[in-house]
Biopython code that builds the backbone (N, CA, C, O; Angstrom):
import numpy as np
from Bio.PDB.StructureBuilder import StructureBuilder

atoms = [
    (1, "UNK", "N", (96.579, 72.069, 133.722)),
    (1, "UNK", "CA", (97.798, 71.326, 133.805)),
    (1, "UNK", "C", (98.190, 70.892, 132.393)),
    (1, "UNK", "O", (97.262, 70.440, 131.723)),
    (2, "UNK", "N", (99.648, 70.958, 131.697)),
    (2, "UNK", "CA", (99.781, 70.342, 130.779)),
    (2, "UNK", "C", (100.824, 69.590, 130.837)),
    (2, "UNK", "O", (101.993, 69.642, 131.220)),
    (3, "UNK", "N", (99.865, 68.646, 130.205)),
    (3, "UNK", "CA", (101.170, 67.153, 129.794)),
    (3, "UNK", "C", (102.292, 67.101, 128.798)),
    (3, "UNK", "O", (102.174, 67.875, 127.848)),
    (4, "UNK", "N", (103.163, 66.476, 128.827)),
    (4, "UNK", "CA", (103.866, 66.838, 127.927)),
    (4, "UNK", "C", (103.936, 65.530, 126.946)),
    (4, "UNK", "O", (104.553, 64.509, 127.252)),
    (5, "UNK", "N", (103.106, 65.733, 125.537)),
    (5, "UNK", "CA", (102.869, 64.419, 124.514)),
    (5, "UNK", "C", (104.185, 63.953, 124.041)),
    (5, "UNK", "O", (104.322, 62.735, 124.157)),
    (6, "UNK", "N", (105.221, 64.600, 123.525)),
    (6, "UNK", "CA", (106.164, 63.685, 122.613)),
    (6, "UNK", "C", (107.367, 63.349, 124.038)),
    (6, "UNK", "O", (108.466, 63.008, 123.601)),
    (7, "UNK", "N", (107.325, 63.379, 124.919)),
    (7, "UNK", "CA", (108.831, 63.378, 125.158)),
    (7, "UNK", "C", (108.660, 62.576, 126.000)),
    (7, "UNK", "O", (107.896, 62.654, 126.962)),
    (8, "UNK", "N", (109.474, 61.598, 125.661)),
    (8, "UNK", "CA", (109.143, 59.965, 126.423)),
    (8, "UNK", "C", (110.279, 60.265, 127.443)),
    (8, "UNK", "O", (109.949, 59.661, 128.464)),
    (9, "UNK", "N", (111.377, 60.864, 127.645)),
    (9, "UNK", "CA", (111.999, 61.143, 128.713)),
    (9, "UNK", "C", (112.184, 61.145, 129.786)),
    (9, "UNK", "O", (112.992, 60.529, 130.482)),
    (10, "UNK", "N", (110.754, 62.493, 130.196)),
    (10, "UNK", "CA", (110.567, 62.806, 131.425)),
    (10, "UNK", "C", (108.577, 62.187, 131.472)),
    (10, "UNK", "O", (107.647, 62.128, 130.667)),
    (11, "UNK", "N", (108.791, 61.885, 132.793)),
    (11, "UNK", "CA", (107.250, 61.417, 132.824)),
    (11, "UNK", "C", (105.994, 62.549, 134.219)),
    (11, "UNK", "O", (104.792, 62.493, 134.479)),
    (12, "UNK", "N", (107.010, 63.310, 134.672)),
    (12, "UNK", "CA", (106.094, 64.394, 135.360)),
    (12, "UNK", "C", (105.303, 65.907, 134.506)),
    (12, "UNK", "O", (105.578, 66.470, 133.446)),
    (13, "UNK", "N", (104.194, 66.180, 135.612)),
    (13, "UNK", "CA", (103.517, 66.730, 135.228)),
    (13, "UNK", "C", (104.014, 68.222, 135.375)),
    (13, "UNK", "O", (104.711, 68.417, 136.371)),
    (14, "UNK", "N", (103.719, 69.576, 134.358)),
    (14, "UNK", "CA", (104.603, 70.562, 134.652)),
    (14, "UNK", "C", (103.221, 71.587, 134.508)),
    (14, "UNK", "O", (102.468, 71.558, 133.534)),
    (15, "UNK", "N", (103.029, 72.677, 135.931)),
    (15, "UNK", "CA", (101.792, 73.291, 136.565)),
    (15, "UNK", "C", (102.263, 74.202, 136.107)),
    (15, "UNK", "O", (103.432, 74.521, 136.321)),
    (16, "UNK", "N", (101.268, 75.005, 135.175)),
    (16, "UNK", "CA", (101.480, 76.298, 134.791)),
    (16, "UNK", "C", (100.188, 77.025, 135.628)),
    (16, "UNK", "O", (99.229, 76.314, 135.929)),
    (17, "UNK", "N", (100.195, 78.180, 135.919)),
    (17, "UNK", "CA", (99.331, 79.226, 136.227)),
    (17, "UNK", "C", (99.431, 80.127, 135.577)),
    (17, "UNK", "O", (100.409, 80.831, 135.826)),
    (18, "UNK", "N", (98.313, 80.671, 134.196)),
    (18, "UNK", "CA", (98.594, 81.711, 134.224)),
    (18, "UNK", "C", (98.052, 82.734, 134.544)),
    (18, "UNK", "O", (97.242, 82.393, 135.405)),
    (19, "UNK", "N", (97.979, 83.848, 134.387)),
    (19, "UNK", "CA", (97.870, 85.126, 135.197)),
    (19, "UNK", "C", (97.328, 86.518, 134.131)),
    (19, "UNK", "O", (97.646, 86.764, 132.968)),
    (20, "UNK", "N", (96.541, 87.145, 134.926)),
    (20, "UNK", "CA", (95.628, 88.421, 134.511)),
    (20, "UNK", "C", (94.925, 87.792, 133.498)),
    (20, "UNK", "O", (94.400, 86.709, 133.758)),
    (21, "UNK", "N", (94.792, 88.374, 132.146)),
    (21, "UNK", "CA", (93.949, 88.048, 131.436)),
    (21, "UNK", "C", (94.725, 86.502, 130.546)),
    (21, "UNK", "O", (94.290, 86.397, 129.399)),
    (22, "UNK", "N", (95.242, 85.940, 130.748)),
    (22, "UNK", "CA", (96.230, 85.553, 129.546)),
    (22, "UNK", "C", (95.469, 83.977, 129.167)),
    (22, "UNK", "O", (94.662, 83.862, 130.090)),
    (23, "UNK", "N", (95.368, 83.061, 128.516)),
    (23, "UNK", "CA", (95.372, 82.115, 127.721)),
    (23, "UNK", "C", (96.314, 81.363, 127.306)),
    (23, "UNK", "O", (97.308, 81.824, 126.744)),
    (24, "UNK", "N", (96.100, 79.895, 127.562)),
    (24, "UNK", "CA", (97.772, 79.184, 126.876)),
    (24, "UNK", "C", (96.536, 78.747, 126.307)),
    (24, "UNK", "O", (95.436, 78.762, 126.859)),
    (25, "UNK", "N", (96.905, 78.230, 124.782)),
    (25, "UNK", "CA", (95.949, 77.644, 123.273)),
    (25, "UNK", "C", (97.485, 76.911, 122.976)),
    (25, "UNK", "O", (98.648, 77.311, 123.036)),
    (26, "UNK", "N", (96.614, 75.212, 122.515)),
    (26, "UNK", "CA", (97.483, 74.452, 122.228)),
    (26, "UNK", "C", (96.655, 74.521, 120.520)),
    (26, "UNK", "O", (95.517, 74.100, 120.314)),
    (27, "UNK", "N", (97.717, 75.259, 119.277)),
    (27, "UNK", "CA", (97.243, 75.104, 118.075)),
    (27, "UNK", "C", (97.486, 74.021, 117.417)),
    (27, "UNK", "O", (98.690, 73.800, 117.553)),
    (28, "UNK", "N", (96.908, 73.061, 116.647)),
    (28, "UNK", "CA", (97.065, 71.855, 115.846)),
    (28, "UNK", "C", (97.876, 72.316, 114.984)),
    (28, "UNK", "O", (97.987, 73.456, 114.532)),
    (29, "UNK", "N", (98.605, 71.107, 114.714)),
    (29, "UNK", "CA", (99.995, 70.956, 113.642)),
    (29, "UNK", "C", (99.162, 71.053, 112.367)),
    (29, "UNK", "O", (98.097, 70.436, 112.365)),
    (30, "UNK", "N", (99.541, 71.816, 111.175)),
    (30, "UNK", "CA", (99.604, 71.862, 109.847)),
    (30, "UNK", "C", (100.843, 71.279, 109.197)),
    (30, "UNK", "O", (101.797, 71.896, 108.722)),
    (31, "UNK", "N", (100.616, 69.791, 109.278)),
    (31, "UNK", "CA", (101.138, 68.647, 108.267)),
    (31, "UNK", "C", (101.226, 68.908, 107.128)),
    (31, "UNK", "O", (100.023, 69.104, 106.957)),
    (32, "UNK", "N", (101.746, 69.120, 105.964)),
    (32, "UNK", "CA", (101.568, 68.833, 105.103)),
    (32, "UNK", "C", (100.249, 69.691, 104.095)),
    (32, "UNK", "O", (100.002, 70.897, 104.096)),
    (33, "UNK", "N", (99.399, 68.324, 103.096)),
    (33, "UNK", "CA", (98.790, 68.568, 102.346)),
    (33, "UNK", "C", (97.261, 68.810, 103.110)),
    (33, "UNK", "O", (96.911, 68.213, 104.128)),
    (34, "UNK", "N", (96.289, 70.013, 102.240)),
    (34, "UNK", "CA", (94.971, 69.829, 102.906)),
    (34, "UNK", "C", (93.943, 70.038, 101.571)),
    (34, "UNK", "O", (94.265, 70.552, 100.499)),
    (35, "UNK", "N", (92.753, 69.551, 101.903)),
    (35, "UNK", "CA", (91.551, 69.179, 100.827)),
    (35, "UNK", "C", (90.723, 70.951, 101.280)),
    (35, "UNK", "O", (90.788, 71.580, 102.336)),
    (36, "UNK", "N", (89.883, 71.346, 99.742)),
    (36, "UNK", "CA", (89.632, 71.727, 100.069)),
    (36, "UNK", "C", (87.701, 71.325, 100.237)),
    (36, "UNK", "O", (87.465, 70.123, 100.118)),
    (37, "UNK", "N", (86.714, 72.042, 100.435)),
    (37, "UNK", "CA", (85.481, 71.494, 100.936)),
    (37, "UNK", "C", (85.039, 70.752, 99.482)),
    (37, "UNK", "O", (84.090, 69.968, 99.474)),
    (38, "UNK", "N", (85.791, 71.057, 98.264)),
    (38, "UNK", "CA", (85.203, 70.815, 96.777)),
    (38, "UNK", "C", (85.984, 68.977, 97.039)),
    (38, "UNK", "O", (85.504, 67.900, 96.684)),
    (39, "UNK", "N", (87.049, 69.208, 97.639)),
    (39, "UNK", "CA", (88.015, 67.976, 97.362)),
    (39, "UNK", "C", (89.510, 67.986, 96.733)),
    (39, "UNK", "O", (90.293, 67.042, 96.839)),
    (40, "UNK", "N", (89.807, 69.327, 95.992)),
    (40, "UNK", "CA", (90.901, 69.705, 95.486)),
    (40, "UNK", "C", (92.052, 69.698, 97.001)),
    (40, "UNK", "O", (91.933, 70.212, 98.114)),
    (41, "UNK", "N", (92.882, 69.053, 96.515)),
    (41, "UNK", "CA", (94.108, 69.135, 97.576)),
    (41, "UNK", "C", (95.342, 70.184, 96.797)),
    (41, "UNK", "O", (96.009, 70.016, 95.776)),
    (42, "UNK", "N", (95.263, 71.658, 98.105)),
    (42, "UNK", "CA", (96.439, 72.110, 98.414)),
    (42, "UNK", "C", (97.260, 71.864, 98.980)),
    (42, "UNK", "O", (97.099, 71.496, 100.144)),
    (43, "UNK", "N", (98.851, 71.979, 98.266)),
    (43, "UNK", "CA", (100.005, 71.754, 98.910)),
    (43, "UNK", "C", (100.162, 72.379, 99.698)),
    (43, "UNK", "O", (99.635, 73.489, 99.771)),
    (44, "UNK", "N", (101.215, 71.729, 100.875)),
    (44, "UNK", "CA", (101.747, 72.721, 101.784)),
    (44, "UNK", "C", (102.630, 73.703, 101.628)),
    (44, "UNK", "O", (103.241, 74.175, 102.587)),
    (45, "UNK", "N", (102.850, 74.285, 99.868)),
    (45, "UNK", "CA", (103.634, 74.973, 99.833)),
    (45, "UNK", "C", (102.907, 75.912, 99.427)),
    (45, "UNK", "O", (103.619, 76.903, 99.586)),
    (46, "UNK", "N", (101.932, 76.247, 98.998)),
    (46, "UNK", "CA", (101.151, 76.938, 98.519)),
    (46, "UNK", "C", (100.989, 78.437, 99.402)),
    (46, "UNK", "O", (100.851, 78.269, 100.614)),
    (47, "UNK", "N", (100.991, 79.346, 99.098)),
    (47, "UNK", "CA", (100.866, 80.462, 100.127)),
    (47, "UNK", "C", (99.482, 80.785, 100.036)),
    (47, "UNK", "O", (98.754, 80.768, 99.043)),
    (48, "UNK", "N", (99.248, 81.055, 101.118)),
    (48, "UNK", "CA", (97.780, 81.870, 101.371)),
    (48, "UNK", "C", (97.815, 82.853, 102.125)),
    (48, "UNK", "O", (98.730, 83.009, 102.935)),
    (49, "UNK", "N", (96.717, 83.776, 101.973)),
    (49, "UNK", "CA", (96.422, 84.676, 102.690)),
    (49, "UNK", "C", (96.267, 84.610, 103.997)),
    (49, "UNK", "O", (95.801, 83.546, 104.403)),
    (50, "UNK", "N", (96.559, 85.568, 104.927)),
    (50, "UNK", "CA", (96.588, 85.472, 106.410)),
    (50, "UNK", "C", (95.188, 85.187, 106.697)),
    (50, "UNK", "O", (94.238, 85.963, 106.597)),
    (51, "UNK", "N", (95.189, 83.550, 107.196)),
    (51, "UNK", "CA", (94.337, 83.003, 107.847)),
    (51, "UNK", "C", (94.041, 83.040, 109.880)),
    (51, "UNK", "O", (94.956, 83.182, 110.692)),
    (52, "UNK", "N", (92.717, 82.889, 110.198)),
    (52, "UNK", "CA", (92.502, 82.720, 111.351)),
    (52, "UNK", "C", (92.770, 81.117, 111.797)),
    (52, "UNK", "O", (92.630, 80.305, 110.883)),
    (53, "UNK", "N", (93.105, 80.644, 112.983)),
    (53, "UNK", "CA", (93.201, 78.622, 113.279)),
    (53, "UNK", "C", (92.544, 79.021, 114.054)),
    (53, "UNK", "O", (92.226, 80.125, 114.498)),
    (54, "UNK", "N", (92.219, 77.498, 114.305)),
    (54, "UNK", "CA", (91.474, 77.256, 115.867)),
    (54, "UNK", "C", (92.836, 76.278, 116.853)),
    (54, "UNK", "O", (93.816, 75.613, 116.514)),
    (55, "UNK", "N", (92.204, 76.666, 118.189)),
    (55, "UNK", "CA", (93.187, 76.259, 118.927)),
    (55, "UNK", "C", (92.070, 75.422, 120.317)),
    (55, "UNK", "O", (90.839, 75.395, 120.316)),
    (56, "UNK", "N", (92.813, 74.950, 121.152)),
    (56, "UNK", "CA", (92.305, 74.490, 122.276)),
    (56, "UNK", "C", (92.851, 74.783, 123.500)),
    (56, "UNK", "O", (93.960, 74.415, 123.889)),
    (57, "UNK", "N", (91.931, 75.557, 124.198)),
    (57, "UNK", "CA", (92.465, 76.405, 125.767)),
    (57, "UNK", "C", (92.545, 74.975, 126.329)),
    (57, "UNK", "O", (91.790, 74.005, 126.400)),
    (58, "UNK", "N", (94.285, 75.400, 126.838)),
    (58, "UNK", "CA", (94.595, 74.753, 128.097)),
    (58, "UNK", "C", (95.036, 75.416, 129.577)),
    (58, "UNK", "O", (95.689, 74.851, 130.453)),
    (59, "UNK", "N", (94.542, 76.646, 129.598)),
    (59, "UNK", "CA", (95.136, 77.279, 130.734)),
    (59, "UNK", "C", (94.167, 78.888, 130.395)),
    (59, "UNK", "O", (94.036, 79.505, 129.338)),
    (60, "UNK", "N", (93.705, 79.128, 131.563)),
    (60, "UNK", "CA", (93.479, 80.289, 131.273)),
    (60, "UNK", "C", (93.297, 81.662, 133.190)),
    (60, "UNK", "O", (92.885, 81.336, 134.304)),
    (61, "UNK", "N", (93.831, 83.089, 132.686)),
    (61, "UNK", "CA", (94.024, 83.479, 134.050)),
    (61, "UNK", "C", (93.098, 83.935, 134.884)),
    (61, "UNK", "O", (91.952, 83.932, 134.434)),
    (62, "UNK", "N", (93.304, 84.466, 136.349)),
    (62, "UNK", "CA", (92.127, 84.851, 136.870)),
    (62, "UNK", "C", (91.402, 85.803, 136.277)),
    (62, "UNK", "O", (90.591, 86.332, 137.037)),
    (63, "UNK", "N", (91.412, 86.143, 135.345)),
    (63, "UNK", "CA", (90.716, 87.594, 134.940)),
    (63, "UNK", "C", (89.957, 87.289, 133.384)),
    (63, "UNK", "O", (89.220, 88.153, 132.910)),
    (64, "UNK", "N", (90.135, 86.365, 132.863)),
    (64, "UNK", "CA", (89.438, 85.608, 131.850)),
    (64, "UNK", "C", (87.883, 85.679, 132.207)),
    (64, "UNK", "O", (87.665, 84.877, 133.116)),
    (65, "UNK", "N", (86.751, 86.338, 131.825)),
    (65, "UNK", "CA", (85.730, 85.960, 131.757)),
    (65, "UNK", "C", (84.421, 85.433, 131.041)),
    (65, "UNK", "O", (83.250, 85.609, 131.379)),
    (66, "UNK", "N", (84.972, 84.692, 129.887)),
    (66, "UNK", "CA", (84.321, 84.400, 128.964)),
    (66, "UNK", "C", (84.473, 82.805, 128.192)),
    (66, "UNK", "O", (83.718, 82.026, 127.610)),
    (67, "UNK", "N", (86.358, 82.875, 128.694)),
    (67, "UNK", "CA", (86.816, 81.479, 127.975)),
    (67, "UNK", "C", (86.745, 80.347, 129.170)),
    (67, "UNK", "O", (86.826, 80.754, 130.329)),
    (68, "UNK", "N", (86.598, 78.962, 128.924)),
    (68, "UNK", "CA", (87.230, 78.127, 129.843)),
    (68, "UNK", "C", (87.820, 77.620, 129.238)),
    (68, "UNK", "O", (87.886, 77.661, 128.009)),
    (69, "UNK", "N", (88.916, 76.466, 130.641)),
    (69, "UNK", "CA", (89.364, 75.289, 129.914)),
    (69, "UNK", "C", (89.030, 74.451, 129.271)),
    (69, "UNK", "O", (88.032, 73.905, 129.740)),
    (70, "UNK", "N", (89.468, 73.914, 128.117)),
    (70, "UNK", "CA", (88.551, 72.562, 126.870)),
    (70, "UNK", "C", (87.749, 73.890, 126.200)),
    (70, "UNK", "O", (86.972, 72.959, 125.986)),
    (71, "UNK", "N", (87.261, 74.901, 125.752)),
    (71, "UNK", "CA", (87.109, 75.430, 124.949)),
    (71, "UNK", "C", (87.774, 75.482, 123.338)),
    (71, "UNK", "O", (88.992, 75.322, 123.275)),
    (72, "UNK", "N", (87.218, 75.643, 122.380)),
    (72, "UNK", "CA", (87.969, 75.832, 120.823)),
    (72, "UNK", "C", (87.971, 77.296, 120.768)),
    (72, "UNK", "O", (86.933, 77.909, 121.017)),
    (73, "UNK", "N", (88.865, 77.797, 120.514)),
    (73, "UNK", "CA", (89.204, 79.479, 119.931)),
    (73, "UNK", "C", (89.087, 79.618, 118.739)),
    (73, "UNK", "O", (88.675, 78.728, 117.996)),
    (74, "UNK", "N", (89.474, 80.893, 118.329)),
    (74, "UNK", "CA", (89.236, 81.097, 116.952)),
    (74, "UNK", "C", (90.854, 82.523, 117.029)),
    (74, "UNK", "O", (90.609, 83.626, 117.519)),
    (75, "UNK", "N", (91.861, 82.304, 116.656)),
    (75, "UNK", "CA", (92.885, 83.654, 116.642)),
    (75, "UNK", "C", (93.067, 83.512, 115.629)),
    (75, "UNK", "O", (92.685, 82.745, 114.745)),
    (76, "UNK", "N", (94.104, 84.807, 115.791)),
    (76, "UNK", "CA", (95.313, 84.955, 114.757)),
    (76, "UNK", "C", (96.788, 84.155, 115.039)),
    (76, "UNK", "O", (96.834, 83.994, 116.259)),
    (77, "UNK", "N", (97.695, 83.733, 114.575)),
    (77, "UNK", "CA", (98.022, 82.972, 115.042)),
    (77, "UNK", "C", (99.740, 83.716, 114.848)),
    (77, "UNK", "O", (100.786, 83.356, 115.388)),
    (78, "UNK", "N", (99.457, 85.023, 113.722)),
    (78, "UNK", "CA", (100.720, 85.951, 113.608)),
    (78, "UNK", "C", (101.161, 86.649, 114.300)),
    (78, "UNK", "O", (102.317, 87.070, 114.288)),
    (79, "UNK", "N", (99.958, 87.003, 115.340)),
    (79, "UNK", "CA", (99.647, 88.106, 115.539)),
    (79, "UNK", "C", (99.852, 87.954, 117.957)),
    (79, "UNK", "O", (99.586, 88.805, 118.806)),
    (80, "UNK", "N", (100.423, 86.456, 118.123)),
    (80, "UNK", "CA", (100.820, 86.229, 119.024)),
    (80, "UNK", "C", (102.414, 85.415, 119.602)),
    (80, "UNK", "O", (103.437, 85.576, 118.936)),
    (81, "UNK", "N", (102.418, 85.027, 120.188)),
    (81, "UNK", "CA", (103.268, 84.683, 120.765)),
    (81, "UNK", "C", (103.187, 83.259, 121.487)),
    (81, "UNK", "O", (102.260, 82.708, 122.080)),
    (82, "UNK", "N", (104.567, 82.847, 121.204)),
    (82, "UNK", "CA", (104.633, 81.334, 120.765)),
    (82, "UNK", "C", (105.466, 81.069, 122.306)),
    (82, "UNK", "O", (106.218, 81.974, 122.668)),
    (83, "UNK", "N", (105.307, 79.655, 123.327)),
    (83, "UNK", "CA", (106.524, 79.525, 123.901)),
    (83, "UNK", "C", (106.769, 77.898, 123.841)),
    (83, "UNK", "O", (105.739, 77.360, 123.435)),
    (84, "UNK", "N", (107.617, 77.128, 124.068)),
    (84, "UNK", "CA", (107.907, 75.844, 124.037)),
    (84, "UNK", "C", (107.657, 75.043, 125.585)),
    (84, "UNK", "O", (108.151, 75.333, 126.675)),
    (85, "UNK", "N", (107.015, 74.302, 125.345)),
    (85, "UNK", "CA", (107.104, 73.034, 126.899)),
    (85, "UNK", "C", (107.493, 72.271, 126.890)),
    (85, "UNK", "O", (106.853, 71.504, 126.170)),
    (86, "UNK", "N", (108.576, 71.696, 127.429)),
    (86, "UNK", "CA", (108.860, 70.072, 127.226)),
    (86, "UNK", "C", (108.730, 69.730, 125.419)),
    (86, "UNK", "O", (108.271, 68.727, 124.871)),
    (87, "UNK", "N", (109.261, 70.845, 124.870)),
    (87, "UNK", "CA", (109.194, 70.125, 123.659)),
    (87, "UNK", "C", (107.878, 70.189, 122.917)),
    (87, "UNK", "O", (107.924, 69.501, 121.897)),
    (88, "UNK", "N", (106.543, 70.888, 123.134)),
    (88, "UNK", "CA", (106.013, 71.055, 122.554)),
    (88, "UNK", "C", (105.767, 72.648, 122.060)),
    (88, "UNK", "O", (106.492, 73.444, 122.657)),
    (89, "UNK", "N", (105.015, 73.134, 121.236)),
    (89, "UNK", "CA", (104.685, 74.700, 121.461)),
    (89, "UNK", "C", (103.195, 75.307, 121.691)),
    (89, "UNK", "O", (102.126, 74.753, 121.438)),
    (90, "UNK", "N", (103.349, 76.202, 122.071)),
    (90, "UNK", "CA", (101.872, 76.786, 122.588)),
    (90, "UNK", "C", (101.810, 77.642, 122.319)),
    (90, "UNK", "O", (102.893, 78.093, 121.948)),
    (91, "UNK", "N", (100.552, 78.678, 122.235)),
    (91, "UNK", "CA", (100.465, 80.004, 122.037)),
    (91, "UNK", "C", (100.199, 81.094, 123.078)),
    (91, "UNK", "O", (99.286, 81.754, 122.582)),
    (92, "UNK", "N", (100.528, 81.645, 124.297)),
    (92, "UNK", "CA", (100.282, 82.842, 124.984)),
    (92, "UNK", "C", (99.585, 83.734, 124.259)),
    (92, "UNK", "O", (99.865, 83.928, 123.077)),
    (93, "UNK", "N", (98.467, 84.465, 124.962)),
    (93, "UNK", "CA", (98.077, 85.070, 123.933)),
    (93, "UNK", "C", (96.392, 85.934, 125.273)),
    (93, "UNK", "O", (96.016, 85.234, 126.214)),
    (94, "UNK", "N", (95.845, 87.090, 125.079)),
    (94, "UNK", "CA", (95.230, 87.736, 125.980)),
    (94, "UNK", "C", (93.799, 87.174, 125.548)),
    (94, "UNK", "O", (93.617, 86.479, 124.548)),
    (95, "UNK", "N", (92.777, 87.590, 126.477)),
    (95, "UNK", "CA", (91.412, 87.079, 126.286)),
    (95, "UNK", "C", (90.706, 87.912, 124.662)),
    (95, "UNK", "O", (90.037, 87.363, 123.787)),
    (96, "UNK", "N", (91.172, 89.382, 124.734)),
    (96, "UNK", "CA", (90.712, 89.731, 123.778)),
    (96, "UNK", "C", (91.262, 89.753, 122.472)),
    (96, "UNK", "O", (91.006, 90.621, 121.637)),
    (97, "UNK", "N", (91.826, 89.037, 122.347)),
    (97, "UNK", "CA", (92.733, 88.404, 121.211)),
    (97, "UNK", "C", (91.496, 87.442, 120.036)),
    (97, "UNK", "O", (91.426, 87.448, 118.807)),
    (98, "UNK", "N", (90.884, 86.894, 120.810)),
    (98, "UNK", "CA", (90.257, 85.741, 120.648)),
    (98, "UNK", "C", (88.804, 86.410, 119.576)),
    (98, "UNK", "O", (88.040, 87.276, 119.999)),
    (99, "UNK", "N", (88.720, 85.943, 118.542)),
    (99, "UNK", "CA", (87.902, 86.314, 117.647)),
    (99, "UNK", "C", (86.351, 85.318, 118.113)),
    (99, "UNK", "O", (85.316, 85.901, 118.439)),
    (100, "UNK", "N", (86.469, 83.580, 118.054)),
    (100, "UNK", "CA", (85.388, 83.148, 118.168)),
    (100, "UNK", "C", (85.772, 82.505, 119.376)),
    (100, "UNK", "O", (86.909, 82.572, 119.842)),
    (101, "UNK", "N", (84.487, 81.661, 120.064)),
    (101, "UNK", "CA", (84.483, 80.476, 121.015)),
    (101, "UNK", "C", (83.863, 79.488, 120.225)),
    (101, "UNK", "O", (83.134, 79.989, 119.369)),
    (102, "UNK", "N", (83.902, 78.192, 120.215)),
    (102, "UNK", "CA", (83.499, 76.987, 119.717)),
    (102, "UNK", "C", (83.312, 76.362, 120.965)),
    (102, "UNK", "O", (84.371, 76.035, 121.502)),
    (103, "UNK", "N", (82.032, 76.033, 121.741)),
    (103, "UNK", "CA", (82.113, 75.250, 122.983)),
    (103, "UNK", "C", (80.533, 74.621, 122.996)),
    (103, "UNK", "O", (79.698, 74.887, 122.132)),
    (104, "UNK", "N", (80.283, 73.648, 124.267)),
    (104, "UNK", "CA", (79.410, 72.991, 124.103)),
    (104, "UNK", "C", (78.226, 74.150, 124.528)),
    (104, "UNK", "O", (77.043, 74.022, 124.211)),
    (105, "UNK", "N", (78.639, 75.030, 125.118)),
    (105, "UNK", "CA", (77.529, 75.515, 125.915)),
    (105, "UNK", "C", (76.608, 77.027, 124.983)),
    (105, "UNK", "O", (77.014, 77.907, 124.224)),
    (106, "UNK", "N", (75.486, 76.736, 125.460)),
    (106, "UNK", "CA", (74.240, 76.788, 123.752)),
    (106, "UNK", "C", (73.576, 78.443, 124.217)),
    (106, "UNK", "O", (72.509, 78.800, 123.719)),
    (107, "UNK", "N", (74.201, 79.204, 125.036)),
    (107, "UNK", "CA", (73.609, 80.326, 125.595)),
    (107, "UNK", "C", (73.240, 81.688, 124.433)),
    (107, "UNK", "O", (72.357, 82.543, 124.508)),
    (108, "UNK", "N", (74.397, 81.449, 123.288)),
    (108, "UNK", "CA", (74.843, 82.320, 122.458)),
    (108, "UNK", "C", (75.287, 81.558, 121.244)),
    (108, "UNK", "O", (75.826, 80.455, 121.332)),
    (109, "UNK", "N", (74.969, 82.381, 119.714)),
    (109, "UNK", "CA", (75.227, 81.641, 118.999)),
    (109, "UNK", "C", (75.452, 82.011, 117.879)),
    (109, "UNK", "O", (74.685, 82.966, 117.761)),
    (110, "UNK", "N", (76.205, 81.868, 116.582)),
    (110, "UNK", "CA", (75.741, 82.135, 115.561)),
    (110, "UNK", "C", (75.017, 80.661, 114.476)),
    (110, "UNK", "O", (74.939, 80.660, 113.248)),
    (111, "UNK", "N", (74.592, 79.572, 115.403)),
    (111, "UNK", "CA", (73.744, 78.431, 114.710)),
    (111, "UNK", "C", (74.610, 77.673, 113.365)),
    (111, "UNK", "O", (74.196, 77.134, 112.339)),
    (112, "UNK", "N", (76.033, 77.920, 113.915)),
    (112, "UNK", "CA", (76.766, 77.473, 112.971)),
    (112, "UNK", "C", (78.026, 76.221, 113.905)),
    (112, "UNK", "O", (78.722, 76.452, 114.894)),
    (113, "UNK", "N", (77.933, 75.309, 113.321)),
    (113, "UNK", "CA", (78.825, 74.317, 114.386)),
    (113, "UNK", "C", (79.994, 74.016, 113.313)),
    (113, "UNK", "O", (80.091, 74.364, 112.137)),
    (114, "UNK", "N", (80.910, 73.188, 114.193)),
    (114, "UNK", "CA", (81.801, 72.494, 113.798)),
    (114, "UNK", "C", (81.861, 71.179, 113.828)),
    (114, "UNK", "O", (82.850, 70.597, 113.381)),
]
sb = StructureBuilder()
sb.init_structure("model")
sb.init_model(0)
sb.init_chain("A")
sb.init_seg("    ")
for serial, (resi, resn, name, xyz) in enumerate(atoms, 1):
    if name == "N":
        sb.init_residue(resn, " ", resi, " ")
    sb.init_atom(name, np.array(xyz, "f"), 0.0, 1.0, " ", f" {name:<3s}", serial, name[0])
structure = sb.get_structure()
């Protein structure tokens, strides 16, 4: 189910299902300025090379067998498709799209966290 955060407007809930393999990933906003692990802050104008984000599954279809809901992803973020809710945006996007999982569950690993 997703809520809809900015829009003080309307206050109901809007049920998406999606279907075959597909994924809705809610990607975090890139504000502005970011540090890098040294401490140097890049501008947001700065271009970089085509990077991977992480995102957070909020929806995923019957045919998904690997992701759940509340999972962290790992995509491309060029390389899909964007739609709007109530004013926010999301990413549509297929199961095998998905480069990493970031989740609690310890079955598989590369011993590297976030």
């Amino acid at each position: 189910m997703v809520e809809p955060r900015n829009n003080a407007d309307s206050d109901a809930k809007l049920e998406i299902q999606m279907l075959h393999d597909r994924l809705l990933v809610r990607q975090p906003s890139d504000d502005g300025e970011r540090r890098s692990s040294s401490g140097i802050v890049i501008p947001a104008t700065a271009q970089m090379a085509s990077r991977l984000c992480w995102g957070d599954v909020l929806g995923v279809g019957n045919n998904v067998r690997n992701i759940k809901i509340g999972d962290r992803v790992l995509f491309n973020p060029e390389d899909q498709l964007e739609v709007e809710i109530q004013g926010d945006v999301y990413v549509v996007m297929r199961e095998r799209d998905i480069h990493a999982i970031a989740s609690e569950r310890t079955e598989q690993g590369t011993g590297l966290y976030l």
